[in-house]
C-alpha positions as CSV (number, residue, x, y, z in Angstrom):
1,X,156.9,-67.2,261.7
2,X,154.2,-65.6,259.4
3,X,154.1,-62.2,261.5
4,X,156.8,-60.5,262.6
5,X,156.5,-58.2,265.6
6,X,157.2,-54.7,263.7
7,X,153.7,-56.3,261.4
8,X,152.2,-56.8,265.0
9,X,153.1,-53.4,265.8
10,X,151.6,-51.8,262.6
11,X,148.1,-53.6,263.1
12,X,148.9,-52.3,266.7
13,X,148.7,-49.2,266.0
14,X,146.0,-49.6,263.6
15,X,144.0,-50.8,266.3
16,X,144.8,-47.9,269.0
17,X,144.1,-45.4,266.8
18,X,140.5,-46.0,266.9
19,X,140.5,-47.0,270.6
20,X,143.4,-48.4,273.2
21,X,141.4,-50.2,275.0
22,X,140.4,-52.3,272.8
23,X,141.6,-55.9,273.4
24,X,143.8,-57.7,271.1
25,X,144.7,-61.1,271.3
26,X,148.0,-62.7,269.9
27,X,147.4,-66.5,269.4
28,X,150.2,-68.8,269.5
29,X,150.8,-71.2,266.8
30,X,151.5,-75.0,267.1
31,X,152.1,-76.8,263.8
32,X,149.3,-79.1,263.0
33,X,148.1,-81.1,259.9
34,X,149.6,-79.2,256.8
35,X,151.8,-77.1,258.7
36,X,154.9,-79.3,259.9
37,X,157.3,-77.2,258.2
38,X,156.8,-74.1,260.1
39,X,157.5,-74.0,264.3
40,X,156.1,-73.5,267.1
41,X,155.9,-69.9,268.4
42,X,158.5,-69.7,270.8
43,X,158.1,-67.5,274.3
44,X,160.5,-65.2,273.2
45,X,158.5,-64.3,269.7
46,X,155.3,-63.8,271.8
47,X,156.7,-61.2,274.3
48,X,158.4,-59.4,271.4
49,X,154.8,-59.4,269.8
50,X,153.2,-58.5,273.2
51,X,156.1,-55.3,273.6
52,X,155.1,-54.3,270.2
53,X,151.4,-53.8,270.5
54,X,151.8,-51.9,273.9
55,X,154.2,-49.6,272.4
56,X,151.9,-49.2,269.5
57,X,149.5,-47.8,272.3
58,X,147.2,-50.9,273.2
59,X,146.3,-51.4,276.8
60,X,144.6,-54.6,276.8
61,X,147.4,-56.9,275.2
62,X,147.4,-61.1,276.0
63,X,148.6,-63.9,274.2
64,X,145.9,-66.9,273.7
65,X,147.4,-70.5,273.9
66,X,150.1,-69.6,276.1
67,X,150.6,-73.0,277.5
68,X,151.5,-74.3,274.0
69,X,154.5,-71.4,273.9
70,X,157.7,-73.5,273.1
C-alpha cells in the first residue's frame, strides 16, 4: 500500500501530541477506476495501522470501510 503503519504511527503521534482524544479514521482502500494495479487493504494491514496509532497515543482509533477489508 501507499502508507505503511510506522507512516500511520508518525501522523499518530502527530495527532496525540496536540490531543489524544481526537478521532482518527483509517479508510480502507478498494481499487477502483485508475487504480487496478494496487490491492485491496487487507485486514491484517488495517489492524497493524489501528496498533500503530494507539501506540502513538490516540484513543479514538477506527477504520472506515471495514466491510470492504480483503
Amino acid at each position: 500500500g501507499y502508507v505503511d503503519a510506522e507512516e500511520v504511527g508518525r501522523i499518530a503521534k502527530f495527532i496525540a501530541d496536540v490531543d489524544p482524544r481526537i478521532p482518527y479514521s483509517l479508510l480502507a482502500f478498494h481499487p477502483d477506476f485508475l487504480f487496478f494495479d494496487l490491492p485491496r487493504t487487507s485486514r491484517g494491514h488495517a489492524l497493524e495501522a489501528v496498533g500503530a496509532a494507539k501506540s502513538a497515543g490516540l484513543e479514538e482509533v477506527r477504520v472506515g470501510n471495514i466491510h470492504i477489508l480483503s
